[in-house]
Short mmCIF file of the C-alpha atoms (twelve columns), coordinates in Angstrom:
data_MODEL
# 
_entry.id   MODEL 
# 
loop_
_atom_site.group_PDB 
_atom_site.id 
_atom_site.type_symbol 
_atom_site.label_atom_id 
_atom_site.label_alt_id 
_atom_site.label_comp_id 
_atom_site.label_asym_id 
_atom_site.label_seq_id 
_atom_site.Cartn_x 
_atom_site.Cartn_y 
_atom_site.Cartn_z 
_atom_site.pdbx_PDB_model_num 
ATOM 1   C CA . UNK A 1   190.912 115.765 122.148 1 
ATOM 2   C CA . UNK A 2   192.208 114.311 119.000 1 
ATOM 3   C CA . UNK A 3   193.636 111.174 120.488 1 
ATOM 4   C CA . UNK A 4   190.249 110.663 122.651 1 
ATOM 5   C CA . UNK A 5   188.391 110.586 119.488 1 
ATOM 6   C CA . UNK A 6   190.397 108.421 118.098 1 
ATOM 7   C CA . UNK A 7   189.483 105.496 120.251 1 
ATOM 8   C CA . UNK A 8   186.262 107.200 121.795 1 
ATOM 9   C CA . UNK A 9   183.995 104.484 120.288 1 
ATOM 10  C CA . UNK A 10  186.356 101.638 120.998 1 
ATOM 11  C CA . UNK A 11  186.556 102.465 124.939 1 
ATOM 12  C CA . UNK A 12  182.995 103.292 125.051 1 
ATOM 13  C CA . UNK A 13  181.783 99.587  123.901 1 
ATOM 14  C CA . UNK A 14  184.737 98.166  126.198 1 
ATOM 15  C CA . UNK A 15  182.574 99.770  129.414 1 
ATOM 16  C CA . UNK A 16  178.960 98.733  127.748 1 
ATOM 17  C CA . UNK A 17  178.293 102.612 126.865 1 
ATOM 18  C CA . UNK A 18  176.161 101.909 123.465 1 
ATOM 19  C CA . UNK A 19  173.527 104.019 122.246 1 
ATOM 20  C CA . UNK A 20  172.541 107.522 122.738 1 
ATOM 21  C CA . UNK A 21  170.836 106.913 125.990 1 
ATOM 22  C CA . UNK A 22  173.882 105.154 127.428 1 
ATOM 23  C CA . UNK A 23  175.991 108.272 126.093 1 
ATOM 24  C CA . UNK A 24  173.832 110.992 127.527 1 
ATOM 25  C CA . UNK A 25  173.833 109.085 130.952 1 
ATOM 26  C CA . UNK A 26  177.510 109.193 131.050 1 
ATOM 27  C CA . UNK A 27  178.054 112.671 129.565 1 
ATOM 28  C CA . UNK A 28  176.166 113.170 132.374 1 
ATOM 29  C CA . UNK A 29  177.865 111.324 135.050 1 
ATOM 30  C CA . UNK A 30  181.058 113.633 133.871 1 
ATOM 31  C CA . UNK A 31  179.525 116.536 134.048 1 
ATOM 32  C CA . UNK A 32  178.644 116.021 137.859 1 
ATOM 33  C CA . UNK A 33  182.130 114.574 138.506 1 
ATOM 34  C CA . UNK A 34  183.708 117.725 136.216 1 
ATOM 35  C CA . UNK A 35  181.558 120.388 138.006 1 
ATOM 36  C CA . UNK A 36  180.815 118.889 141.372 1 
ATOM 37  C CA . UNK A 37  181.991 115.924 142.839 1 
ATOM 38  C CA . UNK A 38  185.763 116.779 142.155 1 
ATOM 39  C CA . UNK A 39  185.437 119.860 143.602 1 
ATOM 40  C CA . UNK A 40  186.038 122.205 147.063 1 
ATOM 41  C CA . UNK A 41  183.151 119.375 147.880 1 
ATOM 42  C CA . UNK A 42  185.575 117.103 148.606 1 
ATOM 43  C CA . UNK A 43  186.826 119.730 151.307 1 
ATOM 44  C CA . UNK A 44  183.340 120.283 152.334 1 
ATOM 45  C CA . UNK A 45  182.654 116.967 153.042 1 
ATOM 46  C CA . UNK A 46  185.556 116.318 155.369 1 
ATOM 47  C CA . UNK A 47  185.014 119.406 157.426 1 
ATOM 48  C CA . UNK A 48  182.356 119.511 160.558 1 
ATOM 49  C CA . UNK A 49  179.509 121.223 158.644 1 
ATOM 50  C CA . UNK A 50  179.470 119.520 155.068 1 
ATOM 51  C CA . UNK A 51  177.762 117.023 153.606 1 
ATOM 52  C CA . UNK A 52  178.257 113.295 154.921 1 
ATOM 53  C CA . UNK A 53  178.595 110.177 152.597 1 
ATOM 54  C CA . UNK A 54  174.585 109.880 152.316 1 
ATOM 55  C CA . UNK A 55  174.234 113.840 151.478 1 
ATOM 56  C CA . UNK A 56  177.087 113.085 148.799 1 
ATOM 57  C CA . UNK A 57  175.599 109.815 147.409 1 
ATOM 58  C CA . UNK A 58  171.809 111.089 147.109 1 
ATOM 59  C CA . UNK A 59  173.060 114.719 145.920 1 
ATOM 60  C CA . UNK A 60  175.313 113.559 143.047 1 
ATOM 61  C CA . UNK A 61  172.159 111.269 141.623 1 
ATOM 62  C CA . UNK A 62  169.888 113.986 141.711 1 
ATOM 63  C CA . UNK A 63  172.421 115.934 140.034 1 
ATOM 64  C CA . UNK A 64  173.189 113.306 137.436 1 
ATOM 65  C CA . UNK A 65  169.482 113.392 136.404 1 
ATOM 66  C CA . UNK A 66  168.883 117.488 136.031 1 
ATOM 67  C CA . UNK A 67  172.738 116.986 134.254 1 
ATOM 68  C CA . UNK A 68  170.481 114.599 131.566 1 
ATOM 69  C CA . UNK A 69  168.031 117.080 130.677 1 
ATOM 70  C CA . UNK A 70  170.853 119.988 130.486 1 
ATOM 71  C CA . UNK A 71  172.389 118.076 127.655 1 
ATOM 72  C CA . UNK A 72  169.431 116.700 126.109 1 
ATOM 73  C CA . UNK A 73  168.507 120.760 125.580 1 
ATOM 74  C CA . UNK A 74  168.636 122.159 122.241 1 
ATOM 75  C CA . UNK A 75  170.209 125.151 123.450 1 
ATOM 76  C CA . UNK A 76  173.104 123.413 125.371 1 
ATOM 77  C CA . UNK A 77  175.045 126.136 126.093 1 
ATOM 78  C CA . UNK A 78  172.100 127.742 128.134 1 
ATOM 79  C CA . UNK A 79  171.249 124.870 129.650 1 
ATOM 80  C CA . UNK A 80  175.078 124.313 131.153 1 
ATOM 81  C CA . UNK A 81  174.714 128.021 132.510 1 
ATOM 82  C CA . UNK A 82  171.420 127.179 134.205 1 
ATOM 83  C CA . UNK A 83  172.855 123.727 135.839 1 
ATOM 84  C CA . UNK A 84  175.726 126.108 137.013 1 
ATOM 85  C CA . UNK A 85  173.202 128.549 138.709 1 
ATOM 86  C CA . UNK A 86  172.012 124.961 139.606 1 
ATOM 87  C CA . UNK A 87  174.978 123.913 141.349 1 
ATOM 88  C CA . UNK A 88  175.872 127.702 142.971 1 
ATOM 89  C CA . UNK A 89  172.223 128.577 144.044 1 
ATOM 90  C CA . UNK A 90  172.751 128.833 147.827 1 
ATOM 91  C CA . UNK A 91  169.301 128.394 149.226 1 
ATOM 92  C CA . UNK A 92  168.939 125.512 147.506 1 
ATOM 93  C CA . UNK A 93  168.087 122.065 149.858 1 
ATOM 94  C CA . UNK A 94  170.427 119.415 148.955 1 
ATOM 95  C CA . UNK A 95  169.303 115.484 148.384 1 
ATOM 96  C CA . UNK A 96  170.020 113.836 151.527 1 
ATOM 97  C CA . UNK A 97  170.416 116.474 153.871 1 
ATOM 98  C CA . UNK A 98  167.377 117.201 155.868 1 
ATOM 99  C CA . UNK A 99  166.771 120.519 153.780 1 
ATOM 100 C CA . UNK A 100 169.986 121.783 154.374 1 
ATOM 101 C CA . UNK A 101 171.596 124.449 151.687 1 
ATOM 102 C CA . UNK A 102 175.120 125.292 150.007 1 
ATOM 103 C CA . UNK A 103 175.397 128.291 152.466 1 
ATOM 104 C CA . UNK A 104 175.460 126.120 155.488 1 
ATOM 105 C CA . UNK A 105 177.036 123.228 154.501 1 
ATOM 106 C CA . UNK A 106 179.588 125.038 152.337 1 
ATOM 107 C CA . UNK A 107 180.513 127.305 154.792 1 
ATOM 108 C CA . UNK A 108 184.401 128.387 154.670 1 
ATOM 109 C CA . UNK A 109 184.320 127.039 151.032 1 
ATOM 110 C CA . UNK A 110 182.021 128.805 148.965 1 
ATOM 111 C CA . UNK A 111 184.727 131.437 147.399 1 
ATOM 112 C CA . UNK A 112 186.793 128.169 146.099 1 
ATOM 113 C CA . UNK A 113 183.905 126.423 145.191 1 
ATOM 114 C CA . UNK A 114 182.668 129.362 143.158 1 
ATOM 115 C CA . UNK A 115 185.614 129.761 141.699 1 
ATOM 116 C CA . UNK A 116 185.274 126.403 140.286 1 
ATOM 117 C CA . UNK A 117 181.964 125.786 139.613 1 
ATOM 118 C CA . UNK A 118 181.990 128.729 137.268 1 
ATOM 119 C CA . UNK A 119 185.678 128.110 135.810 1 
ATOM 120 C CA . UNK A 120 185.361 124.347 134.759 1 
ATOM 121 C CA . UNK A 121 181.559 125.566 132.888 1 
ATOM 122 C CA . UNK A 122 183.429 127.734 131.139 1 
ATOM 123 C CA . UNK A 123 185.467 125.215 130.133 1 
ATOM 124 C CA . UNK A 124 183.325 122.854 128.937 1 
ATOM 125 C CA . UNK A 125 181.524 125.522 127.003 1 
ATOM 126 C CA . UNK A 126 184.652 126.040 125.020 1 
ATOM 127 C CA . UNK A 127 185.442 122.404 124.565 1 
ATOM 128 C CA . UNK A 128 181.522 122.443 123.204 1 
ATOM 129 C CA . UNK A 129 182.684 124.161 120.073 1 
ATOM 130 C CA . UNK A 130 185.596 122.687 119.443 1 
ATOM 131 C CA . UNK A 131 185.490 121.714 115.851 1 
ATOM 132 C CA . UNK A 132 189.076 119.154 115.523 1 
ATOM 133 C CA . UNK A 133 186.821 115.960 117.066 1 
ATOM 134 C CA . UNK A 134 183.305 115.272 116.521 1 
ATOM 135 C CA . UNK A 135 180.736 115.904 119.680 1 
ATOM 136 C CA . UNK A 136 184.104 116.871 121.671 1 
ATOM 137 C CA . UNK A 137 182.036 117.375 124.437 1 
ATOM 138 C CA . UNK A 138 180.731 113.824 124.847 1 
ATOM 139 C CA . UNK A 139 184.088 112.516 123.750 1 
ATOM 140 C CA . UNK A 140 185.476 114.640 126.868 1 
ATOM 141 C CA . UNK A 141 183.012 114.117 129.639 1 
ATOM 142 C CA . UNK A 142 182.426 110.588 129.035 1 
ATOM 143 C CA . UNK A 143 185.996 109.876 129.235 1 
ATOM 144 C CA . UNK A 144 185.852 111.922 132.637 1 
ATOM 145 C CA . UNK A 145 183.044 109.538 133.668 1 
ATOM 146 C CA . UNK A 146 184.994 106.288 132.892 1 
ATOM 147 C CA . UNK A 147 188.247 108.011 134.553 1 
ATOM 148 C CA . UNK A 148 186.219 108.517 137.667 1 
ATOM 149 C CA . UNK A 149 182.840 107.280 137.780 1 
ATOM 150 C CA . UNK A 150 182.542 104.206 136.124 1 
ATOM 151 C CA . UNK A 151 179.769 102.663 138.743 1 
ATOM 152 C CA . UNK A 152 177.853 105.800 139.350 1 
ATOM 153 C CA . UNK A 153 174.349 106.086 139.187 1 
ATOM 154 C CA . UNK A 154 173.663 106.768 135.285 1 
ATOM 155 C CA . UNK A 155 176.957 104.265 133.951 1 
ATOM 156 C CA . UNK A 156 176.532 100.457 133.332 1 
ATOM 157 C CA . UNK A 157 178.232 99.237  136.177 1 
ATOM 158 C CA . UNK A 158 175.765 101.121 138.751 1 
ATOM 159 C CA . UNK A 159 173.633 97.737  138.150 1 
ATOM 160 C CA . UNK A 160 175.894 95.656  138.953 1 
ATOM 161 C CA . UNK A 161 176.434 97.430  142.610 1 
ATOM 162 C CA . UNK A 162 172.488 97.504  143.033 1 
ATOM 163 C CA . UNK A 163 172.740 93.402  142.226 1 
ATOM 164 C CA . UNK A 164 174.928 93.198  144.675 1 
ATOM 165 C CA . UNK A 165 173.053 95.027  146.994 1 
ATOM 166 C CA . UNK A 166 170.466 92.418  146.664 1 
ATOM 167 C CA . UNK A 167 172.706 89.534  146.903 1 
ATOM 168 C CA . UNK A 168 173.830 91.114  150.656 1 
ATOM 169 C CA . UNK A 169 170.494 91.615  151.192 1 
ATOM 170 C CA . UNK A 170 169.854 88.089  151.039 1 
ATOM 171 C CA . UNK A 171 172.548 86.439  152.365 1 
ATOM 172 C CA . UNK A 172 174.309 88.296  155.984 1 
ATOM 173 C CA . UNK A 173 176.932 85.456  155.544 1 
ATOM 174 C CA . UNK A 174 178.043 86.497  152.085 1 
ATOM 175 C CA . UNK A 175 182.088 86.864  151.880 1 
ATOM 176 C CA . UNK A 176 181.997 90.766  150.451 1 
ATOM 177 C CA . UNK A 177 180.642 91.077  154.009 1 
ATOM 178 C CA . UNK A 178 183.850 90.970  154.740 1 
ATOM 179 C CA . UNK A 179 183.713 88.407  158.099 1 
ATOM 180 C CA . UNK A 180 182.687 88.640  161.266 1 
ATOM 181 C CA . UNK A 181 178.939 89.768  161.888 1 
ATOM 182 C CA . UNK A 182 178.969 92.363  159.633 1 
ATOM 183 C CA . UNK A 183 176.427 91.442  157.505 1 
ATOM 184 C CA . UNK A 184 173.849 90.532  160.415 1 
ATOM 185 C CA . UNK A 185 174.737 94.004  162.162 1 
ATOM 186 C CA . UNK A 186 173.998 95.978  158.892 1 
ATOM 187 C CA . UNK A 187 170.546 94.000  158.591 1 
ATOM 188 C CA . UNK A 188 169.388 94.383  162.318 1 
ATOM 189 C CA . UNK A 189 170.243 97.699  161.976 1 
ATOM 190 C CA . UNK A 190 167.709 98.630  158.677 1 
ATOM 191 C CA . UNK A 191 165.485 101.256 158.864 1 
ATOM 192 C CA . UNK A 192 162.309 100.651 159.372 1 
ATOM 193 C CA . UNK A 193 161.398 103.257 156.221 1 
ATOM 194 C CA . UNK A 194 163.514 100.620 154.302 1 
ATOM 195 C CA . UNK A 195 161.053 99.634  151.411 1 
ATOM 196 C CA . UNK A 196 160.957 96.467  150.175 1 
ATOM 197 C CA . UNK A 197 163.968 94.765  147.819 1 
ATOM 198 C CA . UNK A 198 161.828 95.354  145.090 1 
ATOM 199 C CA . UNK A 199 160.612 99.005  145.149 1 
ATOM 200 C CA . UNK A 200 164.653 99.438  146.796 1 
ATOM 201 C CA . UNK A 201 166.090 98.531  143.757 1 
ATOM 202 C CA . UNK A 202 163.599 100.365 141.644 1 
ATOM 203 C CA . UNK A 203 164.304 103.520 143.595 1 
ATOM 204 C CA . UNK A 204 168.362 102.769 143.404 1 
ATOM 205 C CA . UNK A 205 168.462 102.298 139.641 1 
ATOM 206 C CA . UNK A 206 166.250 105.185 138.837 1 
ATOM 207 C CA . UNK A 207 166.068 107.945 141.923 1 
ATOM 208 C CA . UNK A 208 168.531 107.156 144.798 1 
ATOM 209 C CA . UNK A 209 167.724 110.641 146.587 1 
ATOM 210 C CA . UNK A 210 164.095 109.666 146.569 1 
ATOM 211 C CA . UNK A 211 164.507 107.588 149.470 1 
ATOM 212 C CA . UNK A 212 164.460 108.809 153.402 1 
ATOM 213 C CA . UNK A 213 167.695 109.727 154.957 1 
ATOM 214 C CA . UNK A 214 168.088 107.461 157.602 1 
ATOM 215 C CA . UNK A 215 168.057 104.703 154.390 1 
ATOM 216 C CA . UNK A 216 170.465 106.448 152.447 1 
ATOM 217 C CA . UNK A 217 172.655 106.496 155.774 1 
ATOM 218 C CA . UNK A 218 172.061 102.563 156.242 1 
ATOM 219 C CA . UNK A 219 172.990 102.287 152.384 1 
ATOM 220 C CA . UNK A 220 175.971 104.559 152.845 1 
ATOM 221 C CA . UNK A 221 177.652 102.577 156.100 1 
ATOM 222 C CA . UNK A 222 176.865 99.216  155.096 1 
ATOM 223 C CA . UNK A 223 175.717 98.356  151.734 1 
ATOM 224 C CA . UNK A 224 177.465 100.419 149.072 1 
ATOM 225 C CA . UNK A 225 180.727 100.352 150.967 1 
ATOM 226 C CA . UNK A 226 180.884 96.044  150.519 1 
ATOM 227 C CA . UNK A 227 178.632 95.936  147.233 1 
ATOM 228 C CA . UNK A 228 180.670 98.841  145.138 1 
ATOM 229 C CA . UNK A 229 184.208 99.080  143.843 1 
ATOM 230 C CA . UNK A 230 187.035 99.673  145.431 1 
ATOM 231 C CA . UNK A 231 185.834 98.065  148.327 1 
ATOM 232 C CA . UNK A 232 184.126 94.985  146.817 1 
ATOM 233 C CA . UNK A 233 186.412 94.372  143.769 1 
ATOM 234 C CA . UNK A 234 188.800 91.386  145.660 1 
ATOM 235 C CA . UNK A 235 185.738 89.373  147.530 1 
ATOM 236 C CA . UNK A 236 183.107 90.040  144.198 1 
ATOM 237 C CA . UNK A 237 185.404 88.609  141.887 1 
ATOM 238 C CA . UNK A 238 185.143 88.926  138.426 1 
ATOM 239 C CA . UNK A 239 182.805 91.801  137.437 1 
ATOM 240 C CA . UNK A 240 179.225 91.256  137.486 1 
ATOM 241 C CA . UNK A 241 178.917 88.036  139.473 1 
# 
């Protein structure tokens, strides 16, 4: 924790993480990833019955929000135990699944997933009074957000993928296509529920899991697999263009 603090400020200006709404955003991005994302999820969403890549991408954004408003809570250590009744409650209807719950598309994983969910809170709730490091908890769970989420919903680089979405948007001949008739398939193919670029990228910078499933779908096949990194890094070139 020590040597995080040490050049916690530092790496947070480096990724464009500057002021407290910036921090809280990421805090909360690493709480997701820490509780959720790397998780038995990951074994849920390979098997038959879990979650597919739209289920994942609109359920770790609405996540990410209620994750906000747990650490914005005076009484934080409460308000972690709630977001892990959150994250365990088993009748629950995830984001992006058609009203499906944790019991179904957990199923075969719920014991490991448990296990974690209630393991890695713990956890954090003892890093949350450490008293070597100032605010070890943000100095932790941002670092877990830069490790592994640096162009989630809720981090700086999150606008940079919804530019890009734009930019495919516009052009089907665009190079991050990646050839062939990629980028004309993925546009013949929108939904008609799409909503306009506009009101699309208002909904993608502030409420992915807002939008209907069969867009999130479209979003998860075509668009975010050219317009965010790893995929896009090589054909995007430098950052932000």
């Amino acid at each position: 924790m020590i040597g995080l603090q040490q050049r916690h400020g530092e790496r947070c200006k480096e990724a464009g993480i500057v002021g407290s709404d910036a921090l809280v955003n990421a805090m909360a991005v690493g709480l997701v990833i820490e509780l959720w994302r790397n998780s038995p999820v990951e074994d849920m969403h390979s098997s038959r019955r879990g979650p597919d890549d739209a289920a994942i991408f609109a359920e770790s954004t609405a996540l990410q929000d209620r994750a906000v408003r747990a650490l914005r809570d005076e009484n934080r250590a409460t308000a972690l135990i709630d977001f892990e009744r959150h994250l365990l409650d088993r009748t629950r209807s995830w984001a992006g699944t058609g009203g499906k719950t944790l019991k179904e598309l957990g199923y075969g994983h719920l014991g490991t997933y448990t296990r974690h969910v209630k393991d890695h809170t713990n956890s954090l709730l003892s890093i949350d009074k450490h008293t070597c490091v100032d605010s070890p908890l943000q100095v932790y769970l941002v670092n877990r957000a830069r490790a592994f989420g640096q162009d989630h919903k809720g981090m700086p680089g999150w606008s940079v993928v919804v530019e890009r979405i734009g930019v495919l948007l516009a052009d089907p001949a665009h190079r991050a296509w990646g050839g062939g008739d990629r980028g004309k398939r993925a546009l013949a193919e929108m939904p008609p529920a799409t909503p306009p670029i506009d009101k699309l990228t208002k909904a993608l910078l502030s409420a992915p899991f807002t939008l209907p499933r069969e867009v999130l779908a479209w979003l998860s096949n075509h668009l975010l697999f050219c317009a965010a990194p790893p995929y896009g890094t090589s054909d995007w070139g430098t950052r932000g263009e």
